[in-house]
ZADO-1210 file (C-alpha; in nm, 4 decimals, padded with zeros to 6 digits):
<atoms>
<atom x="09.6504" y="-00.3814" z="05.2450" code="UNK" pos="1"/>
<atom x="09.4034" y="-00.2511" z="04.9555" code="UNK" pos="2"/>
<atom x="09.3951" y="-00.4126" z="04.6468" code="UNK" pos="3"/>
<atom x="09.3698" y="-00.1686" z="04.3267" code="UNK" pos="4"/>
<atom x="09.1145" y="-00.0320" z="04.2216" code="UNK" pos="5"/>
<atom x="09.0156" y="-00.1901" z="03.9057" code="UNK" pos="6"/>
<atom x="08.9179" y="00.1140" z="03.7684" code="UNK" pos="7"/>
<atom x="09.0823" y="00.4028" z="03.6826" code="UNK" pos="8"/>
<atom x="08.8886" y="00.7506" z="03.7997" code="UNK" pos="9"/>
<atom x="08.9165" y="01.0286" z="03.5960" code="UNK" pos="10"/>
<atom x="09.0248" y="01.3633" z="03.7335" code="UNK" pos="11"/>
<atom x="08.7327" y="01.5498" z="03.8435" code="UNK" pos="12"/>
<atom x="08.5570" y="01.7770" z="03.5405" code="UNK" pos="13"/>
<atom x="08.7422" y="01.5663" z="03.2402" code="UNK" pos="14"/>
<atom x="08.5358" y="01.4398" z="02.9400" code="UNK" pos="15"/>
<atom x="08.7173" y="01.1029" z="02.9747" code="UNK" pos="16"/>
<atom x="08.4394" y="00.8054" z="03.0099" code="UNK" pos="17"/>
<atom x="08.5240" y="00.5366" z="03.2753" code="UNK" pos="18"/>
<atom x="08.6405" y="00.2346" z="03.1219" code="UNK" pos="19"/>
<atom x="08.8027" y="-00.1035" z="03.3141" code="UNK" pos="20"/>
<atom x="09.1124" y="-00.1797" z="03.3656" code="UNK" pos="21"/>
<atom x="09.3002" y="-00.3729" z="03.0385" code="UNK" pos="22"/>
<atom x="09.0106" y="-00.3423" z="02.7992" code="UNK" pos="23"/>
<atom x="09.0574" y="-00.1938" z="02.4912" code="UNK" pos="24"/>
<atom x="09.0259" y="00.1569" z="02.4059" code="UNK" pos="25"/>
<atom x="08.6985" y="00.2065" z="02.1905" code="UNK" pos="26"/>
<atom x="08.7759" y="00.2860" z="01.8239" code="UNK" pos="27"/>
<atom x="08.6292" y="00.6277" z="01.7124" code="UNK" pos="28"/>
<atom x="08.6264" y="00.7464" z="01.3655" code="UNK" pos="29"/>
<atom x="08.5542" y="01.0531" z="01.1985" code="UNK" pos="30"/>
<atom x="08.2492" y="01.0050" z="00.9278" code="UNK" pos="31"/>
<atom x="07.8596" y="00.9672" z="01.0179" code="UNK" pos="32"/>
<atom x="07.7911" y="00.5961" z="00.9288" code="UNK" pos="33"/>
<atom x="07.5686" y="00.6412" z="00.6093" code="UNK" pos="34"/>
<atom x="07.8171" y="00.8591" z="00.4116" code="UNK" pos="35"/>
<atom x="08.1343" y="00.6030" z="00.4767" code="UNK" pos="36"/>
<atom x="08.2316" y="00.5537" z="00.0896" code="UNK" pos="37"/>
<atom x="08.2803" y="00.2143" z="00.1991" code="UNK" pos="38"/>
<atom x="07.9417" y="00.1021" z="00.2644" code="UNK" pos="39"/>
<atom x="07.7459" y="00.3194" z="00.0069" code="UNK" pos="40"/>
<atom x="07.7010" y="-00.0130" z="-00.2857" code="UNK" pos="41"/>
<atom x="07.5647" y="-00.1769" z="00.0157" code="UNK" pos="42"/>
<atom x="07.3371" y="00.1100" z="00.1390" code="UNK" pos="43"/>
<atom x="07.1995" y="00.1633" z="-00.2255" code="UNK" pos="44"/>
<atom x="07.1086" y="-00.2029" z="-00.2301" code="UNK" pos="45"/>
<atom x="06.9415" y="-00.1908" z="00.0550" code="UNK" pos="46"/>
<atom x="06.7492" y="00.1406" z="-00.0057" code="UNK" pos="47"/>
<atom x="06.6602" y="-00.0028" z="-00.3347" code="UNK" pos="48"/>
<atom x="06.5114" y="-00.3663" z="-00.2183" code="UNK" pos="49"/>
<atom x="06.2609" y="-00.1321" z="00.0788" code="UNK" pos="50"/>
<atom x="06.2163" y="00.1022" z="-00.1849" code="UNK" pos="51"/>
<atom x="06.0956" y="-00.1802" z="-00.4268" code="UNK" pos="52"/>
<atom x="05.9056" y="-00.3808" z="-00.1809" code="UNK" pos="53"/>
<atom x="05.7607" y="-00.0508" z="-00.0750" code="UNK" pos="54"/>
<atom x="05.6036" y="00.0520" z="-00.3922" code="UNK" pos="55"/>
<atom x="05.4675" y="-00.3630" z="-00.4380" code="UNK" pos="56"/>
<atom x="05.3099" y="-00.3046" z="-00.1318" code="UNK" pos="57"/>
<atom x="05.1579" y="00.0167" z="-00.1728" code="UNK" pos="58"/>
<atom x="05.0474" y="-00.0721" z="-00.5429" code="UNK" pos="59"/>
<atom x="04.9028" y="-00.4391" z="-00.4462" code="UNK" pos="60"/>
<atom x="04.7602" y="-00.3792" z="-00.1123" code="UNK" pos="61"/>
<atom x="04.6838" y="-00.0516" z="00.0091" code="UNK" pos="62"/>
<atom x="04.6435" y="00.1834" z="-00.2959" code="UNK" pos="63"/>
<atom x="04.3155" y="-00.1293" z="-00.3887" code="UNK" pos="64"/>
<atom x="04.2115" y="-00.0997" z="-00.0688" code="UNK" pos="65"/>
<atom x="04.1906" y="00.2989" z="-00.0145" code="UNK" pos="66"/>
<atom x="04.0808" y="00.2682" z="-00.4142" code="UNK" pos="67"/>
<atom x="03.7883" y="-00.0036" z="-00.2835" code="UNK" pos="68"/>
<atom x="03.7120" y="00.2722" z="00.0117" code="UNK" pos="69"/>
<atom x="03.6702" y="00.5774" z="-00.1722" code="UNK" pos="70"/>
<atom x="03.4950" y="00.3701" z="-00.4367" code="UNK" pos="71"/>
<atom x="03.2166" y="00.2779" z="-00.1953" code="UNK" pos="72"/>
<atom x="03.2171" y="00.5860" z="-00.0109" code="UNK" pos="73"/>
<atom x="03.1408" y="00.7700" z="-00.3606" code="UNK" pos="74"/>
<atom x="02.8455" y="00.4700" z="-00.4444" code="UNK" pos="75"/>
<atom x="02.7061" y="00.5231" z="-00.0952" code="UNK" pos="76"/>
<atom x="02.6902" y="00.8622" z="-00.1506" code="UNK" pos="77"/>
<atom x="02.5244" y="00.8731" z="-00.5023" code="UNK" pos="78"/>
<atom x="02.2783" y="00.6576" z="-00.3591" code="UNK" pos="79"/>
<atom x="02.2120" y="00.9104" z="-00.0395" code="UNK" pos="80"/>
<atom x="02.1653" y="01.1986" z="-00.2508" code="UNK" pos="81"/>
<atom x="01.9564" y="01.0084" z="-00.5112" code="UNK" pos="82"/>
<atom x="01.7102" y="00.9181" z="-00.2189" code="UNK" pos="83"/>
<atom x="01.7219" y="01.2571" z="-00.0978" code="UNK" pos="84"/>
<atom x="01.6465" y="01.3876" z="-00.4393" code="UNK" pos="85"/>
<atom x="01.4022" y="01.0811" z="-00.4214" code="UNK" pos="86"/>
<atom x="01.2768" y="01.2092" z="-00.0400" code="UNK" pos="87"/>
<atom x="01.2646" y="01.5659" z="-00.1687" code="UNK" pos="88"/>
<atom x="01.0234" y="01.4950" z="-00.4530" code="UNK" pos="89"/>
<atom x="00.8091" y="01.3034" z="-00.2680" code="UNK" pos="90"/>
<atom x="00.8063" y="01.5959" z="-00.0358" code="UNK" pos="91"/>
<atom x="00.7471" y="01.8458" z="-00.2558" code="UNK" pos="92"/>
<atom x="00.4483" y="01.6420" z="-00.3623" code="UNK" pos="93"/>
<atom x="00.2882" y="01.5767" z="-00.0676" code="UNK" pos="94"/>
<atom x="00.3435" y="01.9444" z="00.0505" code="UNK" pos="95"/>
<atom x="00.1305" y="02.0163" z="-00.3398" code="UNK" pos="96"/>
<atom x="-00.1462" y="01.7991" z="-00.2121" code="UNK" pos="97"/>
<atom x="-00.1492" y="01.9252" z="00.1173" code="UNK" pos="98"/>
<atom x="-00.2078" y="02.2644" z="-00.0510" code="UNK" pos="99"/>
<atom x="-00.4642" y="02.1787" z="-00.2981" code="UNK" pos="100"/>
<atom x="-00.6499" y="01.9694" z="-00.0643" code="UNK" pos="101"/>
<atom x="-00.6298" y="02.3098" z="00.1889" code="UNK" pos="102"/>
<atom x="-00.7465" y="02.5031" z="-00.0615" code="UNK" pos="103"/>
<atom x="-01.0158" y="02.3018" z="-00.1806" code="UNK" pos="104"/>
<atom x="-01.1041" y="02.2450" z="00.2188" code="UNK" pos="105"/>
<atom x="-01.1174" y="02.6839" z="00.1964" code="UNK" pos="106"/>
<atom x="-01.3344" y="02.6742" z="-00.0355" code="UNK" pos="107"/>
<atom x="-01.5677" y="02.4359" z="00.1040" code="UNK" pos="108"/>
<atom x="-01.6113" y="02.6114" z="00.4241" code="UNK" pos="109"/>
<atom x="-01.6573" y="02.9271" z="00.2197" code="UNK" pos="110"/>
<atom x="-01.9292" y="02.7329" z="00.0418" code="UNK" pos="111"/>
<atom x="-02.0953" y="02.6074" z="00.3491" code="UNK" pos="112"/>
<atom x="-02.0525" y="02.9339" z="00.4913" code="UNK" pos="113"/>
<atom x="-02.2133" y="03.1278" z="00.2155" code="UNK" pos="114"/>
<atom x="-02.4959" y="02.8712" z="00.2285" code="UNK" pos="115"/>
<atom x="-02.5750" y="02.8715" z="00.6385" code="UNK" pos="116"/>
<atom x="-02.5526" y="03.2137" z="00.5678" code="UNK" pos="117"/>
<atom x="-02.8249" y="03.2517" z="00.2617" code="UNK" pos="118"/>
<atom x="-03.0192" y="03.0404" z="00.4987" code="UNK" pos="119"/>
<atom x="-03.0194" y="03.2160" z="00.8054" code="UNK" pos="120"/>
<atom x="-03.0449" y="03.5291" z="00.5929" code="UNK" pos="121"/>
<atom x="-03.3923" y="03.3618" z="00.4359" code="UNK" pos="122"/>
<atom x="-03.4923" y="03.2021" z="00.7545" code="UNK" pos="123"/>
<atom x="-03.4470" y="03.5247" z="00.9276" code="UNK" pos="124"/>
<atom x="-03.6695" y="03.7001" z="00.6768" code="UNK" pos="125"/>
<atom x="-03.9589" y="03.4821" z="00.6903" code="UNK" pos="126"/>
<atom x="-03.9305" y="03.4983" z="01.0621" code="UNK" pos="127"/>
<atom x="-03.9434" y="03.8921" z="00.9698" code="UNK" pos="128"/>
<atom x="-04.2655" y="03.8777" z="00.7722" code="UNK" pos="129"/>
<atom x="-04.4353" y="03.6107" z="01.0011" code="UNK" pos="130"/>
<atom x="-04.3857" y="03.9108" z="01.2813" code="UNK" pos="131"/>
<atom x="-04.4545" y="04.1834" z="01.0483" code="UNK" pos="132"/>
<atom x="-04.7884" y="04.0094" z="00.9845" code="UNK" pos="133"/>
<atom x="-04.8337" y="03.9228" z="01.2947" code="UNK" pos="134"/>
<atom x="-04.7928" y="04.2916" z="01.4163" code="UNK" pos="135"/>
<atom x="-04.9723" y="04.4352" z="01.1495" code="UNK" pos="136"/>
<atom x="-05.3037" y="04.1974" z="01.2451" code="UNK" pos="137"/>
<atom x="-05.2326" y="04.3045" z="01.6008" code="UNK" pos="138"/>
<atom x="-05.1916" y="04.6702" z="01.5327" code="UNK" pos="139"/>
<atom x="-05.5356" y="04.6680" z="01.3135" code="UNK" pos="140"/>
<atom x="-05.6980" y="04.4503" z="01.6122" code="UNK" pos="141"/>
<atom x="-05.6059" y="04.7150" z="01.8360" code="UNK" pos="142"/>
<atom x="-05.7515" y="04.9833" z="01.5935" code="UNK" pos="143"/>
<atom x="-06.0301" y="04.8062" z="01.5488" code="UNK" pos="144"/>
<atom x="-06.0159" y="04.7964" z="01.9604" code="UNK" pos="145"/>
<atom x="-05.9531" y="05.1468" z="02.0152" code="UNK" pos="146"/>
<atom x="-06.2347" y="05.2382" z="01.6832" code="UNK" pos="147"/>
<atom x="-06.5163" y="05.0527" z="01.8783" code="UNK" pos="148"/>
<atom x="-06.4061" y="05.1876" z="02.2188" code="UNK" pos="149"/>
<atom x="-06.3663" y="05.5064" z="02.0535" code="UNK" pos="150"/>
<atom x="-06.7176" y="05.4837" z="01.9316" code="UNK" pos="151"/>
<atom x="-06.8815" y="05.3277" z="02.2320" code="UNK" pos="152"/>
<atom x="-06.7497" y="05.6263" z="02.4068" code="UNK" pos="153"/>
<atom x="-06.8367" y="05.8388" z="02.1977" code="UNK" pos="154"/>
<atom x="-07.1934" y="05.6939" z="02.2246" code="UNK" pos="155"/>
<atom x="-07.1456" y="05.7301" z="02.5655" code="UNK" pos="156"/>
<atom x="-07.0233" y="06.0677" z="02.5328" code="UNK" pos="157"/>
<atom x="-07.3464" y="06.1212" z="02.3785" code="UNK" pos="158"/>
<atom x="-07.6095" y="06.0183" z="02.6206" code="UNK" pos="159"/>
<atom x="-07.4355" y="06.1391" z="02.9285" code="UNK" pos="160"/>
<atom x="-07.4226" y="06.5172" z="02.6917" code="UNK" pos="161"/>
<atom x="-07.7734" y="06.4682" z="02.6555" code="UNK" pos="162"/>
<atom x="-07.8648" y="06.3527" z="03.0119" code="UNK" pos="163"/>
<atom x="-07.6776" y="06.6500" z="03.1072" code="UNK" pos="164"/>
<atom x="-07.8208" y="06.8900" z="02.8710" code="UNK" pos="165"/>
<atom x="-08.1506" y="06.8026" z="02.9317" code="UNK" pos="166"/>
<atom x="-08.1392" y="06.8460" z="03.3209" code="UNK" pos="167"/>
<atom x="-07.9472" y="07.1925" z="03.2665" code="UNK" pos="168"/>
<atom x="-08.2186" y="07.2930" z="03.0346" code="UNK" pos="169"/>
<atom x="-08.4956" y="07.1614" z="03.3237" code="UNK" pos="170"/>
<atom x="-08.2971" y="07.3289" z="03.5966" code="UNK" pos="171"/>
<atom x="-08.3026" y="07.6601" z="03.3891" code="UNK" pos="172"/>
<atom x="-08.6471" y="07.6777" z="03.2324" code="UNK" pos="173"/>
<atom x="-08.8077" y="07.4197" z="03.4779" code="UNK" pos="174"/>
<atom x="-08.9411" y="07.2041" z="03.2319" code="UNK" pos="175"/>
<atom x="-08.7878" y="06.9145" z="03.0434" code="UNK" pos="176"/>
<atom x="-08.6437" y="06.9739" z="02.6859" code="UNK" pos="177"/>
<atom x="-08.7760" y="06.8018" z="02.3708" code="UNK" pos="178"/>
<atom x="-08.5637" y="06.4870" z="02.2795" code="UNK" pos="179"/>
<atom x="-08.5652" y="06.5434" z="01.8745" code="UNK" pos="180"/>
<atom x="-08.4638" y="06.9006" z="01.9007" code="UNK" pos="181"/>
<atom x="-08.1776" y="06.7841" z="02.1795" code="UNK" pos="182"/>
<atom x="-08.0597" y="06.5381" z="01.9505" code="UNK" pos="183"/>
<atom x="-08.0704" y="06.8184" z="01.6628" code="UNK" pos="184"/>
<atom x="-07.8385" y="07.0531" z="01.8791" code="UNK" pos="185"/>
<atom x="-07.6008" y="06.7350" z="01.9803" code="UNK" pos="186"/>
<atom x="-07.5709" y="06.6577" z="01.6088" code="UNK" pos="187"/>
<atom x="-07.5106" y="06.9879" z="01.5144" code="UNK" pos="188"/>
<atom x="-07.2347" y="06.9796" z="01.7795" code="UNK" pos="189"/>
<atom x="-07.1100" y="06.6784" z="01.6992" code="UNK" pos="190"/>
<atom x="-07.0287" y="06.8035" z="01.3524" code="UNK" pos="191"/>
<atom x="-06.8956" y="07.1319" z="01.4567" code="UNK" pos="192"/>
<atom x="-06.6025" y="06.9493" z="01.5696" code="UNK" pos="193"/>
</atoms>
């Protein structure tokens, strides 16, 4: 034989919740739990004691702390932009002295290179009238070369003219010229020129 069930099945596709056999039916009433009428003095109690220990909290604890936070945040940055204001000016500065100390290096090497300059300039002119002078005695040693040449050839110019004059004159009249009246008609040549 089967026993019963001890629980009763609801027909298939009911909204009926399966509940054993002899207990009590669940009580269901109509109103959402925080607006029964009967429990509101006791709500507002409640919602007054979290809302008071709430607002101690907040006030004693937190609202000091964040206050000791933002306080310190605020102080830490005063002081960073102070030392970048501080960093800054010292930059500036050194980026002043950098410039001046540029410029004054500029003007040095113009200095120095004015002066090499001047001297090279001077040096190069002395070495200019040491071979000027040098030329010059040169060119009027070579004059004085090419004069005396000159003249040595010419003297030579001379004696072979009158060697030569005197044999033509022998050749042609047979006899041999007179030497002062030669030296007459060389002279005379000579001049003609």
């Amino acid at each position: 034989m089967a026993q019963p069930n001890s629980l009763t099945t609801p027909p298939p596709g009911s909204d009926v919740h399966m509940v054993p056999a002899g207990a009590p039916e669940p009580v269901h009433s109509a109103a959402f739990p925080p607006f029964e009428t009967h429990t509101f003095l006791a709500q507002l109690i409640w919602l007054a004691l979290a809302f008071g220990l709430l607002y101690w909290l907040m006030a004693n604890i937190a609202l000091p702390r964040i206050q000791g936070i933002l306080h310190d945040r605020s102080a830490r940055l005063a002081a960073d932009l102070d030392q970048a204001q501080a960093m800054k000016a010292e930059a500036d500065a050194a980026g002043e002295a950098y410039a001046k100390s540029l410029r004054d290096a500029q003007g040095k090497a113009r200095e120095i290179a004015q002066g090499t300059r001047n001297d090279l300039a001077a040096a190069a002119e002395t070495k200019r009238k040491a071979l000027e002078a040098e030329l010059n005695q040169k060119i009027a040693a070579s004059e004085a070369t090419i004069q005396s040449r000159t003249q040595e050839a010419m003297g030579n110019v001379r004696s072979i003219a009158s060697e030569t004059a005197s044999a033509i004159v022998e050749r042609l009249t047979g006899q041999a010229p007179d030497q002062a009246s030669l030296d007459r008609a060389l002279d005379s040549t000579a001049t003609a020129h």
